[in-house]
C-alpha positions in Angstrom: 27.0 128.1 49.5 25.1 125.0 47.8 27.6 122.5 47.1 26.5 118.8 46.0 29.8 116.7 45.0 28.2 113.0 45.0 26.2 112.5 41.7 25.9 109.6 39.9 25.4 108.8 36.4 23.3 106.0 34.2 26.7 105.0 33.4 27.3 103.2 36.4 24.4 100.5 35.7 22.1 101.0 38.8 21.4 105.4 37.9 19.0 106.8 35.6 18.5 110.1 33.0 20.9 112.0 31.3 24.2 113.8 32.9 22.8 116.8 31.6 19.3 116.7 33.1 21.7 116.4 36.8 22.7 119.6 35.9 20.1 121.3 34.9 17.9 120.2 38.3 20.9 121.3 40.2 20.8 124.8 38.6 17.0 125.0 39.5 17.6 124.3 42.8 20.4 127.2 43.0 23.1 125.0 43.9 26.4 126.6 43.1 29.0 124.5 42.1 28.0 120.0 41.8 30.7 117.6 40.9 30.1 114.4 39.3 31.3 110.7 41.0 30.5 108.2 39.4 32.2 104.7 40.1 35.4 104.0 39.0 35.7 100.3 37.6 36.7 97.7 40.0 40.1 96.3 39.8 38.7 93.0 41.0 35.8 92.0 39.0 33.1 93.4 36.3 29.5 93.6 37.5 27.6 96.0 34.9 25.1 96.7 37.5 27.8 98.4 39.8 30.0 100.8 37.6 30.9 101.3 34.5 33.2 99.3 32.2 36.7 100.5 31.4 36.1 101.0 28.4 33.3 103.5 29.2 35.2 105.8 31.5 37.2 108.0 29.1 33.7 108.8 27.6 32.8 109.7 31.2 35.3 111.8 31.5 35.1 113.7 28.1 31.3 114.3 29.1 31.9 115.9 32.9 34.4 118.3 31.1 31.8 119.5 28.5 28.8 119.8 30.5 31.9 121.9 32.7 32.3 123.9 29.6 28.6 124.7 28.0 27.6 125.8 32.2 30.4 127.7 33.4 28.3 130.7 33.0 25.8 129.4 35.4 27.5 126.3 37.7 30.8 125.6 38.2 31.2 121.6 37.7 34.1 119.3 38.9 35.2 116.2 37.7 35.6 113.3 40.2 35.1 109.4 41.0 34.2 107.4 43.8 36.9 104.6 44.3 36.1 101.4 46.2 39.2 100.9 48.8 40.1 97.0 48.4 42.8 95.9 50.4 46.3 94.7 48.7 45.2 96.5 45.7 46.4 100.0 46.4 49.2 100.2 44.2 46.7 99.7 41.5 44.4 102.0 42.2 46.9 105.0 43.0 48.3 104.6 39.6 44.4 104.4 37.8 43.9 107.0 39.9 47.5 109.4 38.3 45.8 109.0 34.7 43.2 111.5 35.2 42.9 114.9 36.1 40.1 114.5 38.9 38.8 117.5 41.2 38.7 115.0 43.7 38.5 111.6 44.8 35.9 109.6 46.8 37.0 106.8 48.8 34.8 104.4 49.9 34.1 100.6 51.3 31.2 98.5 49.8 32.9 95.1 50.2 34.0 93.1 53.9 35.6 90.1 52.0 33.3 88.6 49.2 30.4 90.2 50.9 28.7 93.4 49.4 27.4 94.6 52.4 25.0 97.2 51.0 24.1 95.6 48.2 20.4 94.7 47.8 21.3 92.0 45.9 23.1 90.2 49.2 20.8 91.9 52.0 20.1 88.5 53.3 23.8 88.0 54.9 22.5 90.4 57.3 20.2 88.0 58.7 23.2 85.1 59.7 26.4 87.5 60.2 27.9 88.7 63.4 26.5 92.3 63.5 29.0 93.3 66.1 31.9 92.0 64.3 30.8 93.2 60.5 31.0 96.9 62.2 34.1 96.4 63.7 35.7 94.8 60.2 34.2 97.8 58.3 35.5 100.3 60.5 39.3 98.8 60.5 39.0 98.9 56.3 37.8 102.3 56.4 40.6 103.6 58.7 42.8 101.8 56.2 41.3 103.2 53.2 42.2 107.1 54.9 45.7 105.9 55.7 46.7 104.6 52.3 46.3 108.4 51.0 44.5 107.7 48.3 41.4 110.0 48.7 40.7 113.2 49.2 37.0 112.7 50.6 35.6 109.7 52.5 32.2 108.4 51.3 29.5 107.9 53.8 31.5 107.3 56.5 28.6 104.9 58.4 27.7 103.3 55.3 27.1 99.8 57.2 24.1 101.0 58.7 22.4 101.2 55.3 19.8 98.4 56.3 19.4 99.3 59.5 21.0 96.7 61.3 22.8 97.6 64.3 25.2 96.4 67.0 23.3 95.6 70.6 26.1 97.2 72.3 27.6 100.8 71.6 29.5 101.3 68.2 30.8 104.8 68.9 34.0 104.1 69.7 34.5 102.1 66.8 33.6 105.7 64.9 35.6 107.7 67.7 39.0 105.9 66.8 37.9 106.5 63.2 37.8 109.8 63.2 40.9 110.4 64.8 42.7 108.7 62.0 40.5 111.0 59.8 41.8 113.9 61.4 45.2 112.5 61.7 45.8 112.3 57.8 43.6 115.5 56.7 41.5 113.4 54.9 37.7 115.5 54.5 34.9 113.9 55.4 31.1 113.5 53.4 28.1 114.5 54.8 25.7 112.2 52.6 21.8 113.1 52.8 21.0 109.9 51.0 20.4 108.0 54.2 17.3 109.4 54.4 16.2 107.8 51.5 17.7 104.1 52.9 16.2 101.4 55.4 18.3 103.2 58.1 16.5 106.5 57.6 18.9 109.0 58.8 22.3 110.7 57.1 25.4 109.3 57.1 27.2 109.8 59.5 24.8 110.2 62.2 25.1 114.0 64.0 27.2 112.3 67.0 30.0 111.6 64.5 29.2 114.8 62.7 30.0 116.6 66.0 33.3 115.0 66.3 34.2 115.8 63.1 33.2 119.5 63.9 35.3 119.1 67.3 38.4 116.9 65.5 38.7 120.3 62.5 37.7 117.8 60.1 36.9 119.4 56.9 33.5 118.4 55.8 31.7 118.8 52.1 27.9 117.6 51.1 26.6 115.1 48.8 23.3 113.6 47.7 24.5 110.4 46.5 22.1 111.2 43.8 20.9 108.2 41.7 18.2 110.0 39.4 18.0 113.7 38.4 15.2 114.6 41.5 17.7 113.2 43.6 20.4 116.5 43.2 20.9 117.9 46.5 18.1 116.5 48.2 17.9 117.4 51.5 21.2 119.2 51.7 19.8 122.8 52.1 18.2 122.0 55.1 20.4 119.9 56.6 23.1 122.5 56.4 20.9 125.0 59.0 20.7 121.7 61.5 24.4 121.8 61.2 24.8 125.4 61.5 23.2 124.8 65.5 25.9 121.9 66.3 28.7 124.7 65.2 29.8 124.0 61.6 31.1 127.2 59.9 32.2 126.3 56.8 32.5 123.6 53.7 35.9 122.3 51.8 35.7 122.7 48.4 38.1 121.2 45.8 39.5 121.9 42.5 42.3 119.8 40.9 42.8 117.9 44.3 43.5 121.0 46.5 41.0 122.0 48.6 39.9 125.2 50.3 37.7 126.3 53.3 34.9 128.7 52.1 32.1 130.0 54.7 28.4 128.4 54.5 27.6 131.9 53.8 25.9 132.4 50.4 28.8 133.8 47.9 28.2 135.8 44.8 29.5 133.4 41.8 31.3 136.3 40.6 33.1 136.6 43.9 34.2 132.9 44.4 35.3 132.6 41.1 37.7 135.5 40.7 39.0 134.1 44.6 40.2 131.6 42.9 43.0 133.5 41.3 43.3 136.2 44.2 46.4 135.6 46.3 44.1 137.1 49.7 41.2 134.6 49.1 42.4 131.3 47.2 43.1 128.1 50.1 43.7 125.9 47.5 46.3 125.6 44.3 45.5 126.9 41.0 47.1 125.5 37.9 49.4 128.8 38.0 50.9 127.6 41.6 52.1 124.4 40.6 55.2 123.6 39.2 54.8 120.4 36.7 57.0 120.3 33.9 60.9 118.7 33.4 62.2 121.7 32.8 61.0 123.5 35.7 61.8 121.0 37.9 65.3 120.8 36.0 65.9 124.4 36.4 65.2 124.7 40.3 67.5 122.1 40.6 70.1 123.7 38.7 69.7 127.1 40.0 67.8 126.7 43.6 69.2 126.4 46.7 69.3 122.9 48.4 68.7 122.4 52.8 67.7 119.1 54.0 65.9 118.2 57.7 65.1 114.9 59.2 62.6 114.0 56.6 62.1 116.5 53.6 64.4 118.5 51.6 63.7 121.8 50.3 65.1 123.6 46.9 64.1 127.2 46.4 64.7 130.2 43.6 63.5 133.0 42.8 61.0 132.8 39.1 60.3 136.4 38.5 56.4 135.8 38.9 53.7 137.3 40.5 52.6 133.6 42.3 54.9 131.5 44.2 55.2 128.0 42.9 55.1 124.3 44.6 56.3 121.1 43.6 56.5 118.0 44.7 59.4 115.3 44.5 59.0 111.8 46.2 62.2 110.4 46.0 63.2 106.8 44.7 63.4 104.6 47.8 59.7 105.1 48.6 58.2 102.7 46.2 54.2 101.6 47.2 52.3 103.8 45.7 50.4 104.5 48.5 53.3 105.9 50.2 54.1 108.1 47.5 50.5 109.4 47.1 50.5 109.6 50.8 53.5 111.7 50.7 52.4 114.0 48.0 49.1 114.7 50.1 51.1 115.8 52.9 54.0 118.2 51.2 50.7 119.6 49.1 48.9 120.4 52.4 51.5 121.8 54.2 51.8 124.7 51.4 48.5 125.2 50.8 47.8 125.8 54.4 50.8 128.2 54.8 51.4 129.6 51.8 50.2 133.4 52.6 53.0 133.4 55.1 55.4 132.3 51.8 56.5 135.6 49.9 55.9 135.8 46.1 57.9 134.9 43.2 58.9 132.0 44.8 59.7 128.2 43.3 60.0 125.7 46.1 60.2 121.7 45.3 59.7 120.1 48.5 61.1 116.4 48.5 59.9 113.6 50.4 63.2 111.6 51.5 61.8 109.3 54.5 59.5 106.1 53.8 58.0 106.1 57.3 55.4 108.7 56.5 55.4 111.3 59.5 52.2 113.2 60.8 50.7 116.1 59.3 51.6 118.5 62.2 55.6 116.8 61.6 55.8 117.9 58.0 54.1 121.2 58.7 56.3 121.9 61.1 59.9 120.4 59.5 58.6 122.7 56.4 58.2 126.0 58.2 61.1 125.2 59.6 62.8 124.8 56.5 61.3 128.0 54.5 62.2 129.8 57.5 66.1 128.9 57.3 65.9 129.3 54.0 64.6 132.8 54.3 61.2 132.3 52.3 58.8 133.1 54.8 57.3 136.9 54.6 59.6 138.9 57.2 62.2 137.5 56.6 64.4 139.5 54.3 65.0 138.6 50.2 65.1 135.6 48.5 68.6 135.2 47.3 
């Protein structure tokens, strides 16, 4: 399975050619499915030469969906964004972020204070800054950047070694206690080939971390980082039969920011897309599995069943359907946005990772009532706990 999510486009000021030639290099390389990400503007400043203006993005957008459209025959093609993480400014970008309807969101940290750290323009800070201590502030804004629950994929996760400089004394467990927030928060993790083509000379993250992402259950997807047409999946297919020896069995794919698992193993297209609407096969949410609109919402509230536990409450009815149906309800007195996103991360990946054990024909609004944001493992568990009282889970008798 030849997946390449992290390609850029001329819009972004420092990338060159047209989206479409991207596409068409990715098709003769026999990747199967390529999503786009370019830069989202920054909410701090306007440099032309590092993303796109606001102005530009709807036309960005618009594009992604029709080269989507005119190749569905051939390559399946997602829509996404990389988003630099700037502290204090995460309300901000979590509502930007609401507006459109990405496949999936890259998070990533470009900036220690003033300082673009990878930025050719300002490679010379390298020369007069505390090595040791630029690691050590990168690594704290990047565990930040997972825990605001903003993003669905981390960026190059070891960025900072981009030109090559390096701590004299060991960094790992700076990327250790990483990793474990990583894993903590569900958060999926890049492998980014384009490393290799950098003063550092090597993939980002290194294979150490890549091990202990493998070890941690970390889910793990692939991107070039591609800059110029060529650049499409460059070096990926190899890379993944490196990976392959250290253990890794499979890649996350996403679609409407759900993700699901699929095996390295090379899939007929035909097979992975009808999976996508086959209750055995589909690990993520299809449009058909969420529940979105007033009315529904109103109408499981009117006719559902209500329990509450220590931190989420649960209404449920039966919809006549083939599909059982999830939303989501974050209630009032969680007000950072960050928390809500957060929240709706969680309640989303708890169904999606149980919801074979949830019978069909099923509504369930699950509502986020805490502000301290539990663990993943907490709200798995508080919702199985919940579907089970409520009688939802397959086994368990009808759904009254």
């Amino acid at each position: 399975m030849l997946v390449d999510y992290h390609i850029h486009t001329k819009l972004c000021g420092h990338a060159r050619g047209d989206m479409e030639e991207y596409v068409r290099e990715a098709i003769r390389k026999g990747f199967d499915e390529i999503g786009f990400s370019d830069h989202l503007p920054l909410l701090n400043k306007v440099d032309p030469y590092l993303t796109m203006g606001w102005d530009q993005f709807p036309r960005y957008v618009e594009e992604v969906n029709r080269l989507a459209w005119k190749y569905s025959d051939t390559i399946r093609i997602r829509l996404g964004v990389e988003a630099d993480y700037m502290p204090g400014l995460e309300d901000e970008l979590g509502q930007m972020l609401e507006r459109y309807d990405f496949d999936y969101v890259y998070g990533s940290v470009h900036n220690i204070g003033d300082w673009g750290f990878d930025d050719s323009r300002e490679k010379d800070r390298w020369e007069s800054c505390d090595v040791t201590k630029t690691y050590q502030e990168y690594f704290d804004l990047v565990k930040r950047a997972v825990r605001s629950g903003l993003f669905d994929i981390l960026a190059h996760l070891d960025l900072v070694k981009k030109f090559g400089y390096r701590p004299e004394e060991d960094h790992s467990p700076l990327v250790d206690q990483t990793l474990d927030v990583i894993a903590e928060t569900g958060t999926a993790v890049e492998l980014n080939t384009s490393g290799l083509r950098k003063p550092v000379g090597e993939v980002y993250p290194d294979l150490k971390a890549v091990e202990g992402c493998i070890e941690r259950g970390i889910p793990l997807t692939f991107g070039s980082d591609a800059h110029r047409p060529e650049e499409v999946g460059l070096h990926i297919p190899e890379y993944i039969e490196k990976l392959q020896t250290l253990g890794l069995k499979g890649i996350a794919l996403f679609s409407k920011r759900g993700r699901r698992d699929a095996p390295l193993e090379e899939l007929p297209r035909t097979c992975v897309t009808q999976g996508y609407n086959d209750r055995t096969v589909r690990l993520t949410l299809s449009e058909r599995e969420r529940i979105r609109k007033s009315a529904e919402f109103d109408r499981a509230f009117e006719e559902g069943k209500k329990i509450y536990g220590d931190n989420l409450g649960l209404v449920w009815r039966q919809n006549d359907l083939e599909v059982s149906r999830l939303g989501v309800v974050v209630t009032r007195n969680i007000r950072k946005a960050t928390r809500r996103n957060r929240w709706k991360r969680l309640l989303r990946e708890a169904f999606r990772q149980n919801k074979m054990r949830i019978k069909e024909g099923v509504d369930l609004v699950l509502i986020a009532r805490s502000e301290a944001i539990p663990s993943f493992s907490e709200v798995e568990a508080e919702f199985l706990r919940l579907s089970q009282r409520a009688g939802i889970l397959e086994g368990d008798g009808p759904v009254r």
